[in-house]
C-alpha positions in Angstrom: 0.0 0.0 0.0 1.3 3.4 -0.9 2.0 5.7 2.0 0.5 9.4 1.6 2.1 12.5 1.7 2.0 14.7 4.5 0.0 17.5 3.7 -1.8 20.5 4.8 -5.4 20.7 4.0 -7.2 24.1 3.3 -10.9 23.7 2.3 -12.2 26.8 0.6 -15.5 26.4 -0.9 -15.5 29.5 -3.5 -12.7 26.9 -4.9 -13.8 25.4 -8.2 -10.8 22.4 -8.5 -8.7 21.0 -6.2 -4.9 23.0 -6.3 -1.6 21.8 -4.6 1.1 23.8 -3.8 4.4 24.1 -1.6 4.9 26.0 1.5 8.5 27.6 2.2 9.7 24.7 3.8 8.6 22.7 1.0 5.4 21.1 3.0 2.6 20.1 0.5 -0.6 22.5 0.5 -3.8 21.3 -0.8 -6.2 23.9 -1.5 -10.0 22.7 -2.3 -13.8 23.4 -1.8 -15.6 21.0 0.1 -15.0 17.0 -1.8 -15.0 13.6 0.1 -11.7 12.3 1.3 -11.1 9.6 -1.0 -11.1 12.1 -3.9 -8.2 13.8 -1.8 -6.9 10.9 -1.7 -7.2 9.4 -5.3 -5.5 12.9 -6.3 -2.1 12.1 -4.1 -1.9 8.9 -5.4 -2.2 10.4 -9.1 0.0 13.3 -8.7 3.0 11.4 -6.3 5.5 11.4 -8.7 4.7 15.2 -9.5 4.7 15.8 -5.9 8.2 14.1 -4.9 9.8 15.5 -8.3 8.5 19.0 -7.3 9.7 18.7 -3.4 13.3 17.4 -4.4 13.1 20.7 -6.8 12.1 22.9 -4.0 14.7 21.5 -1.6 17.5 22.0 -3.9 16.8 25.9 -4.1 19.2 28.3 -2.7 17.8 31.3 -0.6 15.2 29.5 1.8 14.0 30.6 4.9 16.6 30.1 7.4 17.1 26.8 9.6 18.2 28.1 12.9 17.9 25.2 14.4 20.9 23.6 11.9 23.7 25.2 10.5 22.2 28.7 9.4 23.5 30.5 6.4 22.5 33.5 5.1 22.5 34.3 0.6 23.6 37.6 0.3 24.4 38.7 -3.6 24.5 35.3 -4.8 27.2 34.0 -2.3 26.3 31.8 1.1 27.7 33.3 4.4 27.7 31.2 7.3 25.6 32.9 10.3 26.9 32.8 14.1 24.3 32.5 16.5 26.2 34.4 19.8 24.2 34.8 23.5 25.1 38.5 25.4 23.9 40.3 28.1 22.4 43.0 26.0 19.0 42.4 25.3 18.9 43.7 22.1 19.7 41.6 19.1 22.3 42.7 16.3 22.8 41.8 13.5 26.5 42.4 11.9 28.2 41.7 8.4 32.0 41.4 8.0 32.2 40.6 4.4 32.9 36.5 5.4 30.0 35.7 7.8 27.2 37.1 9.5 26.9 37.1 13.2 23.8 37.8 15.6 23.8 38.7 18.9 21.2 37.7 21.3 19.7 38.1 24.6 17.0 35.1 24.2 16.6 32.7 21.7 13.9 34.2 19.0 13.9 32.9 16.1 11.0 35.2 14.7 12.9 37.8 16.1 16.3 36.3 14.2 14.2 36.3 11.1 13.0 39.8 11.1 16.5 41.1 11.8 17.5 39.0 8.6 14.3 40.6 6.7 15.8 44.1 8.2 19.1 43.4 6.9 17.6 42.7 3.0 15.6 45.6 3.1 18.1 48.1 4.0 20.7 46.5 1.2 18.0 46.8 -1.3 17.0 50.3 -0.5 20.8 51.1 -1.1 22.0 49.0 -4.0 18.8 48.9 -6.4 18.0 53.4 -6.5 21.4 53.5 -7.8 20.9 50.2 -10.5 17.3 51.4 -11.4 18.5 55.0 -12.2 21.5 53.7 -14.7 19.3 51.4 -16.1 16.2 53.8 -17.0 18.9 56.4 -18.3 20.2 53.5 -20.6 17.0 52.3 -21.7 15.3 56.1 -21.5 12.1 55.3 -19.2 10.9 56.9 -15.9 9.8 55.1 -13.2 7.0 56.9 -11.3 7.9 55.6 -7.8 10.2 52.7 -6.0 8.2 50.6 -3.5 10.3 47.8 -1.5 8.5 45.0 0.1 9.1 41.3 1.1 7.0 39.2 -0.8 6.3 35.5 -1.2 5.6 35.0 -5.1 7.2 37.8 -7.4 10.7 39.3 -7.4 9.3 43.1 -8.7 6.1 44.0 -10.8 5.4 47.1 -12.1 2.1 48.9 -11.6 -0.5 50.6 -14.3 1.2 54.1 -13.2 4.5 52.8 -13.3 5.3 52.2 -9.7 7.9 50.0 -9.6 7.9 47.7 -6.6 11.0 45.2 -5.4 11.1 42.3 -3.1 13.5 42.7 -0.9 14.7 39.8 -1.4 16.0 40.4 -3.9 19.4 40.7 -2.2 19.9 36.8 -2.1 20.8 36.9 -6.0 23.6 37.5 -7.7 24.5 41.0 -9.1 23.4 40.3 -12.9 20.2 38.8 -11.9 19.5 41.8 -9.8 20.2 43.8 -13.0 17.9 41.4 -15.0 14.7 41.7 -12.5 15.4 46.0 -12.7 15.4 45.4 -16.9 12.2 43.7 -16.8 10.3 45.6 -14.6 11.7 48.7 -16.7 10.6 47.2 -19.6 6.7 47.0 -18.5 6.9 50.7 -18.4 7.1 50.7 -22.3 5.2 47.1 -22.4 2.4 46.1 -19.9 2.5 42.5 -21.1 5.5 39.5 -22.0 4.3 39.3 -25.8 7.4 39.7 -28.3 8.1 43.6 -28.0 8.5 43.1 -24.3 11.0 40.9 -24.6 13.1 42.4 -27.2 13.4 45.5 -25.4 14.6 43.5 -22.5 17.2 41.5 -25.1 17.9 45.0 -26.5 19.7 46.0 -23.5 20.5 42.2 -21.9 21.5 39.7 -24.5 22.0 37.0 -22.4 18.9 37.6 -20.7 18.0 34.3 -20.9 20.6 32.7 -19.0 19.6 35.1 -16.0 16.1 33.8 -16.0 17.3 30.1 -15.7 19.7 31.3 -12.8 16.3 32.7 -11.3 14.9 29.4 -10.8 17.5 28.2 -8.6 16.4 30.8 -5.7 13.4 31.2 -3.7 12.1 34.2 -1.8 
């Protein structure tokens, strides 16, 4: 008999089909309206070697959500850093770079806390690299962002709004330098074209020839 998948079940009855997905830590969702378990079931059995294939896929990308609890490391421009856990008396936590690791400080163990010092830390890279990046690049490419936004999101590395509003995970700063460059291309690109039909693209080739190759390096990270 074939053993099931552990799985989180989340029953949502404006749902018309059943829809399964991966959480951060590579856990299997199941979203669904209201069907009988055997369906549920019958579906797992169906879809195992999609499920295992997609989980080995998942586990193999760089840039997850830290383990505290193993050895830690932190992606910071495309490179992995190693990250000290150190106890102190001071009861605030910090959070230091030297170029080779990163160490934390702490008073008590937190690692929600740990994590939004982390998050901290990306967001305060990313609002200094990418002003700088987004500026050469819209000079090259001769476009004018209204606005930067930066915000830690789950599913996309930057979008660009109706009004031109350009928003950036933060990220972000995981990925290597000319993958950076690649996600600020795009999202420039969408102030010219607000769709990924041929123009859009060419643009983007325009200025990045090797485009391509930064989009398959994408898929090796996770936000």
């Amino acid at each position: 008999m074939s053993l099931l998948p552990r799985y989180t079940h989340i029953i949502n009855p404006r749902l018309k089909h059943i829809y399964l997905t991966f959480d951060e830590e590579g856990d299997l969702i199941i979203k669904s309206p209201r069907v009988p378990q055997h369906k549920i079931e019958q579906l797992l059995l169906k879809k195992a070697s999609w499920i295992n294939h997609s989980r080995e896929k998942l586990q193999k990308k760089k840039g997850k959500r830290i383990d505290f609890s193993r050895t830690p490391e932190v992606y910071f421009m495309g490179s992995s850093y190693p990250l000290e856990l150190i106890p102190h008396g001071k009861k605030k936590v910090q959070l230091e770079f030297d170029e080779t690791k990163f160490t934390l400080h702490y008073h008590s163990y937190d690692e929600t806390l740990f994590h939004a010092h982390v998050d901290r830390f990306y967001k305060k890279e990313a609002q200094r690299y990418i002003p700088d990046q987004v500026a050469f690049w819209a000079d090259r490419m001769r476009l004018s962002p209204a606005a930067l936004r930066f915000r830690k999101t789950k599913r996309q590395w930057g979008s660009c709004s109706a009004k031109n509003v350009l928003c950036f995970n933060t990220m972000m700063m995981k990925l290597p330098k000319d993958v950076i460059q690649y996600i600020i291309v795009h999202e420039l690109a969408h102030i010219k074209h607000k769709h990924h039909q041929k123009a859009f693209w060419q643009l983007v080739e325009n200025h990045l020839p090797d485009y391509k190759t930064h989009v398959s390096d994408l898929k090796h990270y996770t936000t």
